[in-house]
One Martini backbone bead per residue (centre of mass of N, CA, C, O) as a GRO file, in nm:
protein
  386
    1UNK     BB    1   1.559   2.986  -0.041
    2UNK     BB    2   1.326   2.787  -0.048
    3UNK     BB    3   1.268   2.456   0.145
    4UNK     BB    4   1.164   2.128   0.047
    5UNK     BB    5   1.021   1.861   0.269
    6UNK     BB    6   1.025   1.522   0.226
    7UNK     BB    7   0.801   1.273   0.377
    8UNK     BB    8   0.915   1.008   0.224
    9UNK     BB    9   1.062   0.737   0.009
   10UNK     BB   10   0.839   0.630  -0.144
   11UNK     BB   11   0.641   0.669  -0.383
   12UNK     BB   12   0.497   0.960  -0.340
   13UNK     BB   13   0.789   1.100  -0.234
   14UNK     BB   14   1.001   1.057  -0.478
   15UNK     BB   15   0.825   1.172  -0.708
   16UNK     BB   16   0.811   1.434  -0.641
   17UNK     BB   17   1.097   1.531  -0.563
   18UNK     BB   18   1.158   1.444  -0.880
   19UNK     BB   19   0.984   1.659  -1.029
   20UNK     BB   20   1.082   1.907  -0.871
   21UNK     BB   21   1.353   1.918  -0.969
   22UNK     BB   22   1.283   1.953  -1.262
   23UNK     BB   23   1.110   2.211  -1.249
   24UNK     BB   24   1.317   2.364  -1.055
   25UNK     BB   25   1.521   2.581  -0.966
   26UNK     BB   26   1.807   2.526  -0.789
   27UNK     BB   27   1.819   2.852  -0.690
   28UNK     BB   28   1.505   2.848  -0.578
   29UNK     BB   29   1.530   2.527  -0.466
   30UNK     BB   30   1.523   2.301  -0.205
   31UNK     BB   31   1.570   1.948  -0.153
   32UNK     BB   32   1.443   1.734   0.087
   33UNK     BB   33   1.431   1.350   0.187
   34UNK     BB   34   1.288   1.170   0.458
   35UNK     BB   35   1.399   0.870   0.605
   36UNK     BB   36   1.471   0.545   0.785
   37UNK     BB   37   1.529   0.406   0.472
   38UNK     BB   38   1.704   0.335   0.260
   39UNK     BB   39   1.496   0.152   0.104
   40UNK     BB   40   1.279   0.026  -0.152
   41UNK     BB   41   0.983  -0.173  -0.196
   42UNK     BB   42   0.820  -0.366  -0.430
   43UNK     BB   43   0.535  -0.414  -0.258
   44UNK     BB   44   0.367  -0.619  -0.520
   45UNK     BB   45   0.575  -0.867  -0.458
   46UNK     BB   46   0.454  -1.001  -0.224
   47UNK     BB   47   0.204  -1.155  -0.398
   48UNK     BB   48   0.464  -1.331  -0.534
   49UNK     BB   49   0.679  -1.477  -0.389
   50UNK     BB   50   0.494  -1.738  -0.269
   51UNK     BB   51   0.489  -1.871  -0.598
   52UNK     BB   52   0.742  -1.778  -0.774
   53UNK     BB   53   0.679  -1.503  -0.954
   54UNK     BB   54   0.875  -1.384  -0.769
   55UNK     BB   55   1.196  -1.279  -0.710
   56UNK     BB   56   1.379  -1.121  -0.416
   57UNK     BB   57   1.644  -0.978  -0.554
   58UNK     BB   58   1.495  -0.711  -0.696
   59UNK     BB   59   1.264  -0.570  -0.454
   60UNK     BB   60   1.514  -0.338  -0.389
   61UNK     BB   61   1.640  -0.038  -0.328
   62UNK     BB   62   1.830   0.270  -0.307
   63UNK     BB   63   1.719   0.571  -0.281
   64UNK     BB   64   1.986   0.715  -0.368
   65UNK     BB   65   1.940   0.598  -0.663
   66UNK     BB   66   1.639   0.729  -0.706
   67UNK     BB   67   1.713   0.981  -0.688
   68UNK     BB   68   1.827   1.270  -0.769
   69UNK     BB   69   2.081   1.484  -0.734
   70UNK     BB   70   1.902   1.743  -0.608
   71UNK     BB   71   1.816   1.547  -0.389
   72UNK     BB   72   1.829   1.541  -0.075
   73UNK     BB   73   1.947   1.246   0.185
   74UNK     BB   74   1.775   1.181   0.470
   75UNK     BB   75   1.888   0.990   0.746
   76UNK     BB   76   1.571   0.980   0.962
   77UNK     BB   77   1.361   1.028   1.207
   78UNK     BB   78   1.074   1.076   1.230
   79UNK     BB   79   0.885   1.237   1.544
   80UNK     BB   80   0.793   1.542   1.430
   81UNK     BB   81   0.559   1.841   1.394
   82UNK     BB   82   0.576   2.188   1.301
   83UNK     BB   83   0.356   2.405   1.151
   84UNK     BB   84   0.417   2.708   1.302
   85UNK     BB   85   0.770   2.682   1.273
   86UNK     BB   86   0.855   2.500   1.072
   87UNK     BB   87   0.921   2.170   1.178
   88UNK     BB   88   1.139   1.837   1.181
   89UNK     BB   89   1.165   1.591   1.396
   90UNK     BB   90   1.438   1.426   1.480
   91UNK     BB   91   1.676   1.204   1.609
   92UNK     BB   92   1.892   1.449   1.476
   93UNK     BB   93   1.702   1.715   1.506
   94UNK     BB   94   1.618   1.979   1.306
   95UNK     BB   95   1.420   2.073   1.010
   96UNK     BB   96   1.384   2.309   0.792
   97UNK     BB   97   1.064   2.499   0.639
   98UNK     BB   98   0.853   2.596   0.380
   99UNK     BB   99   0.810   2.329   0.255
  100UNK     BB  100   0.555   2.038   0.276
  101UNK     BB  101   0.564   1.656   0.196
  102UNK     BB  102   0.364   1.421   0.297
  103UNK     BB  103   0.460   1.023   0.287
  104UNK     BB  104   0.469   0.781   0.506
  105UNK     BB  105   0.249   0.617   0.540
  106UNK     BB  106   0.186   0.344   0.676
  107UNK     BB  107   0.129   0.138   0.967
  108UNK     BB  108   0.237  -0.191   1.031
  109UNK     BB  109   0.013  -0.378   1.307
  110UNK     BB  110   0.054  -0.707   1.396
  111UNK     BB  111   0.024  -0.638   1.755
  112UNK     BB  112  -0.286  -0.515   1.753
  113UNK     BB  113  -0.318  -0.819   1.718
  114UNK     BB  114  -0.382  -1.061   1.924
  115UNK     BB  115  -0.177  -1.330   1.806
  116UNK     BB  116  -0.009  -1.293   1.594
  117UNK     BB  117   0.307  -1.212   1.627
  118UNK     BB  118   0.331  -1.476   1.758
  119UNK     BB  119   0.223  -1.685   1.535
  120UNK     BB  120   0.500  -1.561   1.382
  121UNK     BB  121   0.711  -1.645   1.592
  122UNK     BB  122   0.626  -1.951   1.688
  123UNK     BB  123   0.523  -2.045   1.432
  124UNK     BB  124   0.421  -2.226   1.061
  125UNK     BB  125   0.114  -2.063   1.026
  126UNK     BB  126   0.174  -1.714   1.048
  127UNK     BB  127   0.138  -1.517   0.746
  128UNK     BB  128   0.214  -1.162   0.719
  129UNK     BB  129   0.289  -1.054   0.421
  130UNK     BB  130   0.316  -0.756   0.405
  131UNK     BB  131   0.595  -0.863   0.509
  132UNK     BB  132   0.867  -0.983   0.359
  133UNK     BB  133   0.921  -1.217   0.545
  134UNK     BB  134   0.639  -1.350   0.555
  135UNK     BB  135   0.652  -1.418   0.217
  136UNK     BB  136   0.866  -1.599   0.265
  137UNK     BB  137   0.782  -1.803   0.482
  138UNK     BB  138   0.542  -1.898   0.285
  139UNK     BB  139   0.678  -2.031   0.055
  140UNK     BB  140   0.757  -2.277   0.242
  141UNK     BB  141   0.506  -2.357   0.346
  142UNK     BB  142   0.358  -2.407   0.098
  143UNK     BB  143   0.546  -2.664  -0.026
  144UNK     BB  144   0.454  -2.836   0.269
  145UNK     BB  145   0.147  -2.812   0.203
  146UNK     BB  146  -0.111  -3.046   0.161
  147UNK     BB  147  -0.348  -2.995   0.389
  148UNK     BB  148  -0.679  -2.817   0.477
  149UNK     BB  149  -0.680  -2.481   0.605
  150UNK     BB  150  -0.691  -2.179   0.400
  151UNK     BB  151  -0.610  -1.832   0.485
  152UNK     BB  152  -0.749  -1.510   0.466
  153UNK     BB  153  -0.732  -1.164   0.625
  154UNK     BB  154  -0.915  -0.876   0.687
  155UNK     BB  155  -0.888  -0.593   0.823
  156UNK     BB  156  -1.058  -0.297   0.993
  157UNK     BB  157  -0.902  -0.118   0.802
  158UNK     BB  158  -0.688   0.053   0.645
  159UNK     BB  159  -0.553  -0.046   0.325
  160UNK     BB  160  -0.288  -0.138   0.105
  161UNK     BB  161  -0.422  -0.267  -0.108
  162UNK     BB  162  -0.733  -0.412  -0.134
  163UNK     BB  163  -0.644  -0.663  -0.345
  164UNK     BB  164  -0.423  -0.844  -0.193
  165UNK     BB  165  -0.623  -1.086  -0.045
  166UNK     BB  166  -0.777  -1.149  -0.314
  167UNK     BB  167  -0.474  -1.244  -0.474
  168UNK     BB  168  -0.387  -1.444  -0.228
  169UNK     BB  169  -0.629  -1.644  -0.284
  170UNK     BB  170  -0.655  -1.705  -0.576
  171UNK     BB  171  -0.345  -1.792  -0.601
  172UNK     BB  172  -0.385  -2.013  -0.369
  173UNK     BB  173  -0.569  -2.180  -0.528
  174UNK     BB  174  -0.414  -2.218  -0.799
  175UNK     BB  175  -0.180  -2.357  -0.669
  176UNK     BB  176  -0.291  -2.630  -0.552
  177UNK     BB  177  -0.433  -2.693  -0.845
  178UNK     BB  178  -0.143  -2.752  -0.962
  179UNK     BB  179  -0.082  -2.955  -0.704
  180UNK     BB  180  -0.356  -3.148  -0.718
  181UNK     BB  181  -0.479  -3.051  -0.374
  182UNK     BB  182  -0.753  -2.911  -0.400
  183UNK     BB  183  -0.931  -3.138  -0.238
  184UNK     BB  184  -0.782  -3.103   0.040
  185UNK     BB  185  -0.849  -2.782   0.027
  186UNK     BB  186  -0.940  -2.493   0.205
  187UNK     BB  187  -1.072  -2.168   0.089
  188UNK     BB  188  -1.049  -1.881   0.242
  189UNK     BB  189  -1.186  -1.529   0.352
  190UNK     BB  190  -1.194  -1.285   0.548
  191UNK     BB  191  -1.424  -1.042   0.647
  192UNK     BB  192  -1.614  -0.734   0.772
  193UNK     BB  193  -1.793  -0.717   0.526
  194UNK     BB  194  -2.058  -0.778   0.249
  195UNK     BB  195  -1.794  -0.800   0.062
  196UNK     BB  196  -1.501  -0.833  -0.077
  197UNK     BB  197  -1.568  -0.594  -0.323
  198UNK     BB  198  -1.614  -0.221  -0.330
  199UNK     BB  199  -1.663  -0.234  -0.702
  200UNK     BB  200  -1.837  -0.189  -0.926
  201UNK     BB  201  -1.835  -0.480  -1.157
  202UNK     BB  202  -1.620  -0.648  -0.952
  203UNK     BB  203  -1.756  -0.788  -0.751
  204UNK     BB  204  -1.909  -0.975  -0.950
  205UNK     BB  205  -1.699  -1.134  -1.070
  206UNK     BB  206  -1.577  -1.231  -0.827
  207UNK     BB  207  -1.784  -1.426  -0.745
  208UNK     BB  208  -1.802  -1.551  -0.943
  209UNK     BB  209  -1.504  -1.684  -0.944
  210UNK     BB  210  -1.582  -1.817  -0.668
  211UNK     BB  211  -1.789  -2.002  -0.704
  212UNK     BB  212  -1.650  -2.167  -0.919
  213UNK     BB  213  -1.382  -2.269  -0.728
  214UNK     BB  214  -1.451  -2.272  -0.403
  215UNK     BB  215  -1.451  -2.007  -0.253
  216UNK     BB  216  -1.435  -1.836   0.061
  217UNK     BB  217  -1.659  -1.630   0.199
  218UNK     BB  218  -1.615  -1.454   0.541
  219UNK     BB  219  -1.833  -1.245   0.624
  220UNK     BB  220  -1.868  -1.049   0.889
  221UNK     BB  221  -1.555  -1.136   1.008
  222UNK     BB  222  -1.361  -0.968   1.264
  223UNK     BB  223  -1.099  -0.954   1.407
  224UNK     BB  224  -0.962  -1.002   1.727
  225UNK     BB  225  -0.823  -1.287   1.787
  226UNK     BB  226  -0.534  -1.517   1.808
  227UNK     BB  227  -0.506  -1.889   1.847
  228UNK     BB  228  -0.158  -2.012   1.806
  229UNK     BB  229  -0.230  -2.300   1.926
  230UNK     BB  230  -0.542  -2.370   1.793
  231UNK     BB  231  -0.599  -2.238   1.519
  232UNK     BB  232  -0.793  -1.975   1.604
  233UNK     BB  233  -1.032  -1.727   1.490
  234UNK     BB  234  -1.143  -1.443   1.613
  235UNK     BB  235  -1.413  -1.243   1.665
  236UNK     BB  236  -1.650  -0.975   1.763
  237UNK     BB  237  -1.874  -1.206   1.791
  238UNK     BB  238  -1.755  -1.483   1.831
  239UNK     BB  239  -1.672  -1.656   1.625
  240UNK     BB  240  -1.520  -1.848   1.416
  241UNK     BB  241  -1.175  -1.998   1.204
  242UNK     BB  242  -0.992  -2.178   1.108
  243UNK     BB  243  -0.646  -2.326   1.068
  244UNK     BB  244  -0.318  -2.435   0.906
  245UNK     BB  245  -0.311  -2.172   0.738
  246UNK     BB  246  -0.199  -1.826   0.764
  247UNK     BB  247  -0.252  -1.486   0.595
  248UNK     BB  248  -0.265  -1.221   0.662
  249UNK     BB  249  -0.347  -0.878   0.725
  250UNK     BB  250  -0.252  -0.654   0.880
  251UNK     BB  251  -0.262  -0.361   1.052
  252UNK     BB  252  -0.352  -0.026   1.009
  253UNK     BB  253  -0.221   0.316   1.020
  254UNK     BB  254  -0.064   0.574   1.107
  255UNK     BB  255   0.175   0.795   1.222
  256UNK     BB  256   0.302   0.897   1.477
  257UNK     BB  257   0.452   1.156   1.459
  258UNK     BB  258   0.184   1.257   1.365
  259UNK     BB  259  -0.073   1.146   1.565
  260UNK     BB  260   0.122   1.264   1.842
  261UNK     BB  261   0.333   1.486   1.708
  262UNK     BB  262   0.100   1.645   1.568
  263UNK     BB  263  -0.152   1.865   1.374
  264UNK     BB  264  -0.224   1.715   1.096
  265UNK     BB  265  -0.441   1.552   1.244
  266UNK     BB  266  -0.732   1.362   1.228
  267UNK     BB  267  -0.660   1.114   1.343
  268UNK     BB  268  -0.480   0.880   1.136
  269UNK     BB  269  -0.487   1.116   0.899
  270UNK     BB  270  -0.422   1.342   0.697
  271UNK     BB  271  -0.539   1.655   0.656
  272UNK     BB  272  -0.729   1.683   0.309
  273UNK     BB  273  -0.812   1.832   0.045
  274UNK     BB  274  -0.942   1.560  -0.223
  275UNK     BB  275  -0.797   1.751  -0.465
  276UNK     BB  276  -0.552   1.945  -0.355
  277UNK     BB  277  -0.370   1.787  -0.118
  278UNK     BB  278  -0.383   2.044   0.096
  279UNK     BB  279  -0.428   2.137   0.356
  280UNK     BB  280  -0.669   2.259   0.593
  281UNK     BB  281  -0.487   2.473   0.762
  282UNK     BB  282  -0.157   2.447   0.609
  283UNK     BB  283  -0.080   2.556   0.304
  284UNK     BB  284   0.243   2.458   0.331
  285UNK     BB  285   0.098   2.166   0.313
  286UNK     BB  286   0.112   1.840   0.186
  287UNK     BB  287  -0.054   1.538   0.089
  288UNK     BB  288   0.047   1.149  -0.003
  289UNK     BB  289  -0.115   0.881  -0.002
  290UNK     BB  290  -0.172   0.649   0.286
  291UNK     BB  291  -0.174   0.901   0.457
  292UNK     BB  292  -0.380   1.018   0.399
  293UNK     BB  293  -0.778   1.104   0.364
  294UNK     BB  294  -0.846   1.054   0.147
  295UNK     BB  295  -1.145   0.811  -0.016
  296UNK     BB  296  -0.921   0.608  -0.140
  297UNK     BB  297  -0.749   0.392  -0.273
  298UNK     BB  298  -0.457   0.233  -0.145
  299UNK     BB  299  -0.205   0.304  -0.389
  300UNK     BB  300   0.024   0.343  -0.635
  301UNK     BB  301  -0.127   0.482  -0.841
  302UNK     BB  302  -0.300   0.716  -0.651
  303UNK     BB  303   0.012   0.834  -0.619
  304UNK     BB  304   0.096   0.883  -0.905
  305UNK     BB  305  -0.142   1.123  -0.918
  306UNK     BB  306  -0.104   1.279  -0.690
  307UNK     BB  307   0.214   1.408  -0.736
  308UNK     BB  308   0.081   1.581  -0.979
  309UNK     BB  309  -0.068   1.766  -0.817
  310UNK     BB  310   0.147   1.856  -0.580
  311UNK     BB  311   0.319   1.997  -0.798
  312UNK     BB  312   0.087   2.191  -0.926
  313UNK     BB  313   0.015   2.336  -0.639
  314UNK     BB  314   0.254   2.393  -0.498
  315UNK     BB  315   0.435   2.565  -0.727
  316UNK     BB  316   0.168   2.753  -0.719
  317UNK     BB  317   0.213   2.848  -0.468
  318UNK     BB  318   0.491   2.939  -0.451
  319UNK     BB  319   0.387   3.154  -0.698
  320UNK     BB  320   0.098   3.287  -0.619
  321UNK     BB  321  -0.098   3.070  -0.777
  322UNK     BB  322  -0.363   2.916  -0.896
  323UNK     BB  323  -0.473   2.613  -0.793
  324UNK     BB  324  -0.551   2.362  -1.093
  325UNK     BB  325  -0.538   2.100  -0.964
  326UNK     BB  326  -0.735   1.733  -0.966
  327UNK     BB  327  -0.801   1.501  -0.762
  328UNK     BB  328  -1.046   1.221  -0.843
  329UNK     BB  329  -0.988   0.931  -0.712
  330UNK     BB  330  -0.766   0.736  -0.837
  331UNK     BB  331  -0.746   0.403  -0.896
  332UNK     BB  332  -0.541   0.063  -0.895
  333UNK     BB  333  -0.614  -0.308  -0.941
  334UNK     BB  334  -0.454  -0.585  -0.988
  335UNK     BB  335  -0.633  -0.869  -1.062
  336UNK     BB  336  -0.550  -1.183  -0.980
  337UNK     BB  337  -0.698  -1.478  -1.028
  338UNK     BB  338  -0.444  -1.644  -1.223
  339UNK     BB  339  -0.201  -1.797  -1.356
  340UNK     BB  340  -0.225  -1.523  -1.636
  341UNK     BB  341  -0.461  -1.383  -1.482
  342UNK     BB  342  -0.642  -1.075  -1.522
  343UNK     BB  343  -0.751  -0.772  -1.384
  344UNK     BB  344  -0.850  -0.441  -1.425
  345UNK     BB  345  -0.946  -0.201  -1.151
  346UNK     BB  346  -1.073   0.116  -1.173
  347UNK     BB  347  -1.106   0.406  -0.997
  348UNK     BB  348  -1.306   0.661  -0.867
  349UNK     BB  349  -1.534   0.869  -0.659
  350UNK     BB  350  -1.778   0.788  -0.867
  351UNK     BB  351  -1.667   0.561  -1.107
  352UNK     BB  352  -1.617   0.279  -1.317
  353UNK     BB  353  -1.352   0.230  -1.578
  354UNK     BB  354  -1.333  -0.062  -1.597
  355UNK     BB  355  -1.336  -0.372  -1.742
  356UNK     BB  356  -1.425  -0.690  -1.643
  357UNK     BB  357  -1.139  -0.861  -1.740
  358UNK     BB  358  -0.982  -1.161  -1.826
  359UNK     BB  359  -0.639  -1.164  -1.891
  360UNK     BB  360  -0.312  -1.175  -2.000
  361UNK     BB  361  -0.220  -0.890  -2.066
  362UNK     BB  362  -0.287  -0.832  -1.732
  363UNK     BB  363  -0.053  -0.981  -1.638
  364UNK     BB  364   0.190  -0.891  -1.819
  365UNK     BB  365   0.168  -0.606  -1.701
  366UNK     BB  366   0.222  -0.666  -1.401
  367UNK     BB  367   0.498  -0.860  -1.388
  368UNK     BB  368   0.670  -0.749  -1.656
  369UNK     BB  369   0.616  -0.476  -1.669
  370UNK     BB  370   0.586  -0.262  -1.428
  371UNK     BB  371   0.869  -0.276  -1.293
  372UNK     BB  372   0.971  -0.075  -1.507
  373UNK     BB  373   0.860   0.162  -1.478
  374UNK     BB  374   0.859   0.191  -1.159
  375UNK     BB  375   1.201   0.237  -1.159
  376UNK     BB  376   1.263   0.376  -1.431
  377UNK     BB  377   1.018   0.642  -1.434
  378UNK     BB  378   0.819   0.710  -1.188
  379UNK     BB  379   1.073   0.715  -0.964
  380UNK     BB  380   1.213   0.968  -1.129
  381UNK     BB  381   0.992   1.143  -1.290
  382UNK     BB  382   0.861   0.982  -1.497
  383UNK     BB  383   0.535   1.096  -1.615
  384UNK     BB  384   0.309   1.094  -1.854
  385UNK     BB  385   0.029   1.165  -1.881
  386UNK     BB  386  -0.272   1.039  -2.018
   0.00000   0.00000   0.00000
């Protein structure tokens, strides 16, 4: 029999496994699913928590009831692989596979910037929102917030989400805008790039949007140090930039035992070829999601896009047959822009596919109907692409 090794259980490793249990007979191939968190966390309700559009008490479930019966779940953390020898050390012993789908995503380094993990543990001005304490501590200081400078910044990384500060910003214009102190209130955010958003026609209608609202784009201005006594922001230029309340996105990463204790990487992301999917070397790996190489935006959406591949290619592997599935570098990306109304960016490796348009049906299509499809249908392995 065979057994197929799925590492990590986030959006693609989750759908993977639970296709793969779907379509595989289960005499013929077992799956096993390895994370160190038993919890799964609803990872976009992070930038709508602080300002009380979604609410903290259903935003995790547990990984074990959202797997299918037919896959066994392995609590223990990835230390290494061996693509070689086909095992992953865990904390607890080894387990042998036949087949791997790596799915670990980013880590998170908010001590990776001098002065931010600090700003967060000693003050009450730097909430990196992307772990879930610091956007429930965000919401707290959000009500207390009165006046000054609201900074939002972008690490020079790649990051999970890349519209994640660009709608931390907007609905935070909105919001003070709502609380009447709009006019004492500067909206900022810093980036080190030349655009807010690098995807026409996305990034002309946000320019516009925001050049009418006022917010501002400190553009080509890439974080290097955070003054979390003095609240001033350091570029790698010598820049400075003040803040009253400072939402930041730590830096993000590949997973050290991958990029530290396994061949699978060449720097910090699983190398795979971008279409297939399949690793570039070991013909029986797999990746998918923020962890892998392509060079698409890393969403959920072109996770779950990515596992429809993964299931086919994989398959067609094990059973010695043409893989003729491809991936095309789908993402997507709901823009929130105020309370109420959104765009969705939408695009592939060549183009842009939807067009930039601000409508209620795509707040209410993010905030109300999607966390519904994600929690019952998507991860769950029910899934027909459209």
């Amino acid at each position: 029999m065979d057994h197929v090794v799925v590492l990590g259980a986030g959006v693609g490793g989750t759908m993977t496994a639970n296709m793969l249990d779907r379509r595989l007979d289960r005499t013929d191939a077992e799956i096993t699913v390895v994370d160190k968190s038993t919890e799964h966390a609803y990872q976009p309700s992070f930038y709508l928590l602080p300002f009380g559009y979604m609410e903290p008490d259903d935003q995790f479930r547990d990984v074990r009831g959202l797997l299918r019966d037919g896959v066994e779940f392995v609590h223990d953390e990835v230390t290494g692989v061996d693509p070689d020898e086909k095992t992953v050390a865990l904390g607890d012993g080894d387990l042998s596979y036949d087949y791997l789908v790596v799915a670990l995503g980013h880590r998170l380094a908010p001590e990776a910037t001098p002065g931010m993990l600090e700003g967060w543990e000693e003050t009450d001005a730097v909430y990196p929102f992307y772990h879930f304490e610091a956007a429930m501590g965000l919401r707290d200081a959000l009500e207390d917030f009165e006046s000054g400078t609201f900074v939002v910044s972008v690490p020079d990384t790649s990051i999970k989400c890349g519209g994640a500060p660009l709608k931390m910003t907007m609905l935070a214009e909105d919001y003070f805008r709502r609380r009447g102190i709009r006019d004492d209130v500067d909206v900022v955010m810093t980036k080190g790039s030349d655009a807010v958003f690098g995807v026409s026609p996305y990034r002309e209608k946000l320019e516009e949007i925001w050049a009418d609202r006022g917010i501002e784009a400190n553009l080509e201005f890439e974080v290097a140090e955070i003054d979390h006594e003095a609240q001033v922001i350091h570029s790698t230029d010598g820049d400075t930039q003040e803040y009253d309340l400072y939402a930041p996105v730590p830096p993000q990463y590949g997973q050290e035992p991958l990029t530290e204790h396994s061949p699978l990487t060449d720097g910090e992301y699983v190398t795979v070829d971008e279409h297939t999917l399949q690793h570039t070397e070991y013909e029986d790996v797999f990746a998918l999601g923020d962890g892998a190489d392509t060079p698409n935006a890393k969403t959920a959406a072109a996770a779950r896009k990515q596992s429809h591949v993964v299931l086919d290619n994989l398959t067609a592997h094990m059973a010695d047959k043409r893989q003729t599935a491809a991936y095309e570098g789908y993402a997507a990306c709901p823009l929130l822009t105020r309370k109420g109304k959104a765009m969705v960016a939408e695009f592939d490796y060549e183009e842009s596919i939807s067009a930039p348009v601000e409508s209620r049906l795509n707040w209410i299509m993010d905030v109300d109907v999607l966390p519904s499809f994600y929690w019952d249908a998507w991860l769950r392995g029910y899934d027909p692409l459209p």
